[in-house]
N, C-alpha and C positions, 0 to 999 in steps of 0.2 A: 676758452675752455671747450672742448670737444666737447660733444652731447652726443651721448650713447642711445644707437636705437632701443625702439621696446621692444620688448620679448612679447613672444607671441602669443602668452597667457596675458599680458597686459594688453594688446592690440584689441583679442576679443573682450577684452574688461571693457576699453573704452568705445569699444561698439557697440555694446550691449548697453553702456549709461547713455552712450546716442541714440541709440533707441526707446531707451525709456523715456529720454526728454523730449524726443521729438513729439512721442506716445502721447506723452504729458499734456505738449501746448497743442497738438491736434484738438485734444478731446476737450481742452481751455477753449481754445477756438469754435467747437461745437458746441458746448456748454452756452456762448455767450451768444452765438448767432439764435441757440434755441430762445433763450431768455427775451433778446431783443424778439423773437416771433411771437413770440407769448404778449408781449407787452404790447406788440401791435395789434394783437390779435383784440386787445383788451380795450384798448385808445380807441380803435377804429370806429365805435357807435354806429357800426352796422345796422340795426336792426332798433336804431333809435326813432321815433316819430319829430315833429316838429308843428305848433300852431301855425296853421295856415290864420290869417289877419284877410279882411275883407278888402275889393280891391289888388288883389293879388295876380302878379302873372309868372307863370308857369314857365321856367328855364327849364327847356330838353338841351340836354348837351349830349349831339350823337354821340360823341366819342367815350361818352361813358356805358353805354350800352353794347353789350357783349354777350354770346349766347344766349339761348332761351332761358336758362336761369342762372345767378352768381350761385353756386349752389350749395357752398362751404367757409365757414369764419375764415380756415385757413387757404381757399383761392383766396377769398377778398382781401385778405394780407399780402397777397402779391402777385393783384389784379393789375398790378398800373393803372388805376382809375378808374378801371371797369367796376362802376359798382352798380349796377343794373343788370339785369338779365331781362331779355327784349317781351318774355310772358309780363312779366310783370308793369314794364314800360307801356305796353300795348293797356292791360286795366289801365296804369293812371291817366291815360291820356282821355280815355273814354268815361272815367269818373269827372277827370274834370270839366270836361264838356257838359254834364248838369249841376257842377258843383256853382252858386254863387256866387263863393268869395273866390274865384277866377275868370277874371276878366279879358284874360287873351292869352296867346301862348308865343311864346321865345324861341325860335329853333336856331340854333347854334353847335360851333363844335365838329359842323359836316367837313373842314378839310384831313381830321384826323379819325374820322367813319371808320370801323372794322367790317359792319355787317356785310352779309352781302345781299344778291337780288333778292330771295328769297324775304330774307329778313326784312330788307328794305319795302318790300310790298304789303308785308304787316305791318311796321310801322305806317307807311301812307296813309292803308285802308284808316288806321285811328285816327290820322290827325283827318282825314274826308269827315269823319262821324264829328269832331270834333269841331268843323270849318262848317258842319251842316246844324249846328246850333246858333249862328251866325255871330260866333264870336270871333275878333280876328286873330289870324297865324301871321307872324312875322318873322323871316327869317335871314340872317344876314353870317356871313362868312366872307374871309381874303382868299378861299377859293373852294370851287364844287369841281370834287372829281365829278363823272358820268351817274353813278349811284349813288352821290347826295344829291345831283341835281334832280333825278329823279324823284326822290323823297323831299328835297324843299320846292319842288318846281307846285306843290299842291297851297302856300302859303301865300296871303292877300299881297302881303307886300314882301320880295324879293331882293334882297340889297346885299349890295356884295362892293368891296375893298376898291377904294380908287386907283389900285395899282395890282388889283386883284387883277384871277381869271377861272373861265368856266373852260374845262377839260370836258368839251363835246367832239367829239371825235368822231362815231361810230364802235360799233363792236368789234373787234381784233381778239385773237385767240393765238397765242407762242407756247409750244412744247418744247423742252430741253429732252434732248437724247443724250445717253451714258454712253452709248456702243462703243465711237471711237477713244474715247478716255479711259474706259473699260480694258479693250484691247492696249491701251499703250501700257496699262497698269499690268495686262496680263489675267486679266479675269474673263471668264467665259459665263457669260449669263446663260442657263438653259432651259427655255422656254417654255410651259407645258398647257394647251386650252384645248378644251374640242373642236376639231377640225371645222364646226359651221359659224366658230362665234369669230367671225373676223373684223366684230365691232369692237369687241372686248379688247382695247388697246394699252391696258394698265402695265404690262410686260413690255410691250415695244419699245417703251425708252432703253430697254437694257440691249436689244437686238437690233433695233434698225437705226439710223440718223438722218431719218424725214419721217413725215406722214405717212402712212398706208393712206390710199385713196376709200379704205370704209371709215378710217378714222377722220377725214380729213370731209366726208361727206358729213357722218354724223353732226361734228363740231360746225359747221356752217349753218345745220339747219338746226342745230338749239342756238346758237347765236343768234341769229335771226329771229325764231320765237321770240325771245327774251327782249331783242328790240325794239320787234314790231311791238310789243306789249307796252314797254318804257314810252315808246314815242305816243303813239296814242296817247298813254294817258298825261304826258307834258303836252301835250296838242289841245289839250282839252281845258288842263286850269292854264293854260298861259294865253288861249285866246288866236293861238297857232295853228299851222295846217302839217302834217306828218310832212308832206311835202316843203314844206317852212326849214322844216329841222331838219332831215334829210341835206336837203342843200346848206346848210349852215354847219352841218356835221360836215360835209367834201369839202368845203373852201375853210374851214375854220375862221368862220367868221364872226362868231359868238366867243373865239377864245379871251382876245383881251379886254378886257374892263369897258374901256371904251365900247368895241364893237359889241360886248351883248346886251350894253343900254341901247344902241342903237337898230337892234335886231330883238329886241325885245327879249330878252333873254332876261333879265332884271329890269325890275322896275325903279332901281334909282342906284346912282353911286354915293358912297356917304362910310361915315367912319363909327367906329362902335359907341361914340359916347352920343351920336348922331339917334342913331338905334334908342339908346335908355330911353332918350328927352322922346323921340317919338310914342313909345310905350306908357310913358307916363302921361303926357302932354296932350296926346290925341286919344289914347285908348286908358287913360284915367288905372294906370298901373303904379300905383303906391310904394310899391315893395314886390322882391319876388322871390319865388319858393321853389327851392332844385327840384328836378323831376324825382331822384331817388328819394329826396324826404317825404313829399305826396306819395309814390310808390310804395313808401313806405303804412303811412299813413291808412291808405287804402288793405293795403295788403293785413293790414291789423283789425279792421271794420268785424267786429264779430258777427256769425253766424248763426240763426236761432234755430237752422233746418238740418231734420235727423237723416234724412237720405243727402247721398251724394254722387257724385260723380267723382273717379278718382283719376287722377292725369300722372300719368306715369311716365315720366321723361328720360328719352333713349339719346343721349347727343356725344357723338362723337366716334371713332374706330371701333369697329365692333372687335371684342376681342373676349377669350376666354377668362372664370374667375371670378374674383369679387374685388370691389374696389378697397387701396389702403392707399391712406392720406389723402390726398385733394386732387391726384391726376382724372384728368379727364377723359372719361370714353364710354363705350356701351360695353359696359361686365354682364356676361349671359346671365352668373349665376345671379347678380344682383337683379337685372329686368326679370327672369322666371319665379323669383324669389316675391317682387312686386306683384307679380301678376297673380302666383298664386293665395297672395295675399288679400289682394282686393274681389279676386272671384268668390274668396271665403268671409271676407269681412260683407254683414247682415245689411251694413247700414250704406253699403255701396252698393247703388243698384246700376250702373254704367263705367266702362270703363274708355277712357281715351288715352292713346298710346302716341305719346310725343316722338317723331321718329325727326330729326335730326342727322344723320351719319351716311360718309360715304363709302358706307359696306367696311368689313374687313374677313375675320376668320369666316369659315365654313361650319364648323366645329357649332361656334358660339349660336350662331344664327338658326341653325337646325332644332337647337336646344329652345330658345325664342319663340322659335315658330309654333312649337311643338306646345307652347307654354299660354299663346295666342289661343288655340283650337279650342284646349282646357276649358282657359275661360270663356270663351266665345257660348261654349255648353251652356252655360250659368247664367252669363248675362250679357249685351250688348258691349259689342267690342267697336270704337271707331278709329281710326289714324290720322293722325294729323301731319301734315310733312312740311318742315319747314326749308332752307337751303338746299337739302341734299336729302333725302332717301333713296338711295338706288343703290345696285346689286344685293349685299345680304343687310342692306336697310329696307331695301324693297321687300326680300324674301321675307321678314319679321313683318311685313305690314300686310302682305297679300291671303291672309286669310279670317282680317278683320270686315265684321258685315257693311263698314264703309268708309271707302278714302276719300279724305279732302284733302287736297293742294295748293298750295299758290300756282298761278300762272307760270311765273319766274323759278318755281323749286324745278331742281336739276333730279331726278326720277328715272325708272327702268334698270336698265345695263343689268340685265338678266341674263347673267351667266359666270363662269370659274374662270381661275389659272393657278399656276405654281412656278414661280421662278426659283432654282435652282442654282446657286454659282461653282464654278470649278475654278479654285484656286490656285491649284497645282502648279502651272505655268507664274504663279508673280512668284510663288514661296521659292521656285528653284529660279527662275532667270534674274529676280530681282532682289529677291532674300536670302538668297545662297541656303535655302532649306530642302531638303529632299523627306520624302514619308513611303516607309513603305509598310507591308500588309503581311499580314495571316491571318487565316480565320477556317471556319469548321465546315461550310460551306460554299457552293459556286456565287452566293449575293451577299455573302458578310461583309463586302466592303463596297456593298454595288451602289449605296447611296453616300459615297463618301465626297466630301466638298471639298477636296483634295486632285479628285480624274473626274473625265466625264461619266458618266450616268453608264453605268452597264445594258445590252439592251433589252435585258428580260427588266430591271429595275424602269426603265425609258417606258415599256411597253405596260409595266403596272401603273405608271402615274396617267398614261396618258387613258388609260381603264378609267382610273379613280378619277378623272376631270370629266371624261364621259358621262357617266355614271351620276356625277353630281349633280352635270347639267339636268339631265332627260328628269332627276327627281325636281331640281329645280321648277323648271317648265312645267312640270306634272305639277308640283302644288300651286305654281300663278293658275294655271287650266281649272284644278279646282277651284282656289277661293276669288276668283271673278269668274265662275260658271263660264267660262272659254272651253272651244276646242283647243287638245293639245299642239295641232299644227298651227291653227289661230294665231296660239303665244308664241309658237316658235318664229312664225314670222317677225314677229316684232320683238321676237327678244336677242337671242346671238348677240348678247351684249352690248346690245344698242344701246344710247343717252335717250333719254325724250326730256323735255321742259311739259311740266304739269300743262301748259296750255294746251300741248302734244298730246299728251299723254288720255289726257280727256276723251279726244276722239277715237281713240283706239280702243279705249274699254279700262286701262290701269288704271284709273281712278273715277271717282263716282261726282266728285262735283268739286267748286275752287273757290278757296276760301280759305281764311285762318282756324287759330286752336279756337277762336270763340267760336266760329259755328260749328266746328266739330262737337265742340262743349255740350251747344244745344242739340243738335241731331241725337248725342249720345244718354241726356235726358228728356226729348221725345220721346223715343226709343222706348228707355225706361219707363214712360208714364211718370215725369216727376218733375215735366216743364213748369211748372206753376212755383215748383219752391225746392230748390237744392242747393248745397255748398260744393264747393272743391277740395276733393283730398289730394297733397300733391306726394307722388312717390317715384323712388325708393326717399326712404323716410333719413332726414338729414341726420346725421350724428352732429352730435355735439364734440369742441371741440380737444377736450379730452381724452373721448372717447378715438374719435381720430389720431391725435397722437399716440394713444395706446396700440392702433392699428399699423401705424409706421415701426414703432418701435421695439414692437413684440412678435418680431418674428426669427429673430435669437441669430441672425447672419451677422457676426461680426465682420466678417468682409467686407462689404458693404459699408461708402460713405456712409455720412450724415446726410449728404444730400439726394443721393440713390434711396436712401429711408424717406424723406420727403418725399419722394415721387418727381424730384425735381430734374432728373435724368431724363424724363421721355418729355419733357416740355420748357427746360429752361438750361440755359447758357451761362459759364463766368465771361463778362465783358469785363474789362477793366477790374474795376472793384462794386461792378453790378450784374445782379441779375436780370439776365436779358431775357424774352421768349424767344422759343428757336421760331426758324423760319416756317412757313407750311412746307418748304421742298425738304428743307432739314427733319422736320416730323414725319415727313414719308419714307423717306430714305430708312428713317431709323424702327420706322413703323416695321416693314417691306422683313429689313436686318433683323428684325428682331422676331418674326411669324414663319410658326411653321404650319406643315399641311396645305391643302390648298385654298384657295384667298377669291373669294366675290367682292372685288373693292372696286370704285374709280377711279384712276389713274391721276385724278386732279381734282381740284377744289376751285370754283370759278367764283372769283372775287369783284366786287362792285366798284371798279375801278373807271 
């Protein structure tokens, strides 16, 4: 039997019920991915306590620690295990060190470590305070990258995998450049900084494919800092000579299992049920207690003191707006929002300013700074830097009455740029697309991402980068009392490591958020008795999904309303986190105006 086509009022009929079903099972599909969130969100016993039992030792598993804080029901639903944030991790370690019913502590989990130097040197400093109660630290892992060994190189006993290895290598630094993939794609990246910052390298991936020889200095000598730091202090609990390690890092002779029992690198080879029996056997551990439920724990301890200090945590890309749903970054208007909050709340009489981030908008950070001064008026203002404060994480900290750093935090790179791409060459050679123009004026199309930059448009950006700088420089000059040329020395978008940084005048002394904490109630006159207020103040998590959901863009996935676009991936039939090169890229894509960022994020590898 022939079968007669459909007519063309049937064709769009059965397009249109295709559309409606597909409509249908999307939103089936969203519907149930929500529900299962909810439900984890519900299960997870985040913010549950647990009886610590006397005899007890203390399981740190790095690789559940992740940023300075988990800071949302709904991150900790799709942490991947991160359920620690490294503030919090740092108190339990330091409680338990005068708690009784903990008897030693467990460090585990370092071959799947996220943090990096920075972090890693807060952590140490607690478990030193913690080894200086003379309780023991035992730590065992089937391998230490470079910055766990650093962080377990401070524990009595050192034991690592009979088929393990310690990844001591030395410090090494790799830049991926775009330029020529760029060009074969047909894009024209177009660069825009003030002509003296030729430290300022965060654009040259898009332009060059090598180093500049100022980028290629800077990166040698914070490398360096960072190692002479690291080595030093494994020279010190291992009983070693810098020289020791040094040579052990060139021949790699601590890598296999073998060699770093025999090079001292670890104190025994042995397997993890090995580990238990030692904890219980010789250091009389019963039972033992996850760091996050102690953290917990601790973090619950009520407070009977009416002044405070409030700690206002800046982590991540600084970027314009206010935060919705659980992506992470520094939102201006949420930090100006804390700050003006706490300069006005009676019962805060210090404020310390968690600065975390490797710069981003221009915009955001002016707003910041601006929001800093305010309260600085009111009441003591101090910084605390962890991983990364530099460019406009720097510019938000430099007109607080005091910075503390770690040795290891990567700091400075005082100054702009604006990348710019011209597409025009992929759309016509490789997309068969052509665009062309009208407009009312000689610049209506002068900043189009389609041709290169017209040159009056070329000559106002490169104004506006100017311009930012010399304001830049002018407020580091003012808030560490520098001469203008002073900072310009040292700024043109230089890196420094807080160790650096120290001697130059950017920072006032080096240490974590707890001495910040205390300096900022010295300060106040309230050393004697104060709590911690921590802000921007967490929503709860309905409140959150109200803020994903209620912003009425039906375009927009489900999962673009989760915030799950600037930080997560579909792999298979999982969600993956994107890469940090992947976050940059889309960062970069996705900012306008001009950008005080880092070009890179140095990882404890």
């Amino acid at each position: 039997m022939e079968r007669k086509p459909l007519s063309f009022g049937m064709t769009m009929l059965a397009s249109a019920v295709g559309v409606v079903i597909v409509s249908l099972l999307s939103g089936l599909v969203s519907l149930l991915f929500f529900i299962a969130m909810v439900v984890a969100i519900g299960s997870s016993g985040k913010d549950s306590t647990t009886v610590v039992l006397p005899h007890s030792v203390l399981k740190v598993e790095l690789s559940k620690i992740s940023g300075d804080r988990v800071a949302t029901d709904l991150s900790f639903s799709f942490s991947e295990g991160k359920t620690v944030g490294l503030v919090d991790a740092v108190h339990a370690i330091q409680a338990a060190a005068t708690d009784d019913k903990i008897t030693a502590l467990y460090l585990t989990g370092a071959g799947e470590m996220s943090v990096s130097w920075g972090s890693g040197t807060e952590l140490r400093d607690a478990l030193q305070v913690f080894a200086q109660s003379g309780k023991p630290i035992v730590a065992y892992d089937a391998s230490y990258s470079q910055g766990a060994y650093y962080l377990c190189s401070v524990a009595d006993r050192l034991c690592l995998h009979p088929a393990g290895m310690v990844d001591f290598r030395g410090m090494g630094a790799e830049v991926i450049y775009y330029k020529d993939l760029l060009e074969k794609l047909g894009v024209e990246m177009q660069l825009v900084r003030p002509a003296s910052c030729d430290y300022k390298s965060a654009g040259e991936v898009y332009t060059l494919n090598h180093m500049s020889a100022a980028n290629r200095e800077q990166i040698r000598a914070y490398i360096a800092s960072i190692w002479n730091t690291a080595t030093a202090s494994i020279a010190e609990s291992r009983g070693l000579s810098v020289a020791d390690l040094n040579r052990i890092a060139d021949d790699l002779s601590g890598y296999l299992a073998t060699d770093a029992l025999a090079t001292r690198m670890v104190d025994t080879l042995c397997f993890e049920a090995d580990v238990k029996a030692m904890l219980r056997d010789r250091y009389d551990g019963k039972q033992m207690v996850l760091l996050e439920k102690y953290a917990a724990n601790v973090k619950a301890m009520p407070s009977t003191a009416k002044d405070a200090v409030a700690v206002i945590y800046a982590e991540g890309d600084v970027v314009d707006g206010t935060a919705r749903g659980f992506s992470t970054a520094v939102y201006g208007d949420d930090i100006v929002k804390a700050l003006r909050d706490a300069a006005d709340d009676d019962d805060v009489k210090a404020i310390v300013l968690r600065v975390n981030s490797p710069g981003g908008q221009a915009t955001a950070s002016e707003s910041m700074v601006h929001a800093v001064m305010a309260a600085r008026e009111k009441k003591p203002v101090v910084v605390s830097m962890g991983d990364l404060a530099a460019s406009a994480g720097y510019e938000m900290s430099c007109m607080a009455d005091v910075i503390v750093a770690q040795p290891t935090t990567i700091t400075g790179s005082i100054g702009v740029f604006g990348v710019i791409p011209n597409t025009g060459k992929l759309l016509r050679q490789k997309l068969g697309l052509n665009s062309d123009t009208v407009g009312t004026n000689r610049n209506s199309n002068g900043l189009s991402a389609f041709r290169p930059l017209s040159p009056t448009a070329m000559a106002m950006m490169e104004r506006n980068v100017e311009d930012f700088y010399k304001v830049f420089v002018g407020r580091v000059a003012e808030g560490r009392h520098m001469d203008y040329e002073a900072v310009h020395r040292i700024a043109r978008g230089r890196v420094w490591t807080g160790a650096d940084a120290l001697g130059i005048g950017l920072v006032d002394t080096l240490g974590g958020i707890d001495l910040a904490i205390a300096i900022a109630a010295q300060r106040a006159g309230i050393a004697d008795a104060y709590r911690v207020k921590e802000l921007p103040v967490e929503k709860d998590t309905w409140e959150q999904l109200a803020s994903m959901f209620g912003n009425g863009d039906d375009d927009l996935s489900l999962m673009a309303k989760l915030g799950l676009a600037a930080r997560w991936k579909l792999q298979g039939k999982q969600w993956k986190p994107l890469s940090r090169l992947e976050q940059d890229l889309l960062f970069v894509s996705q900012s306008e105006g001009v950008m005080a960022r880092l070009p890179f994020v140095l990882v404890a590898d």
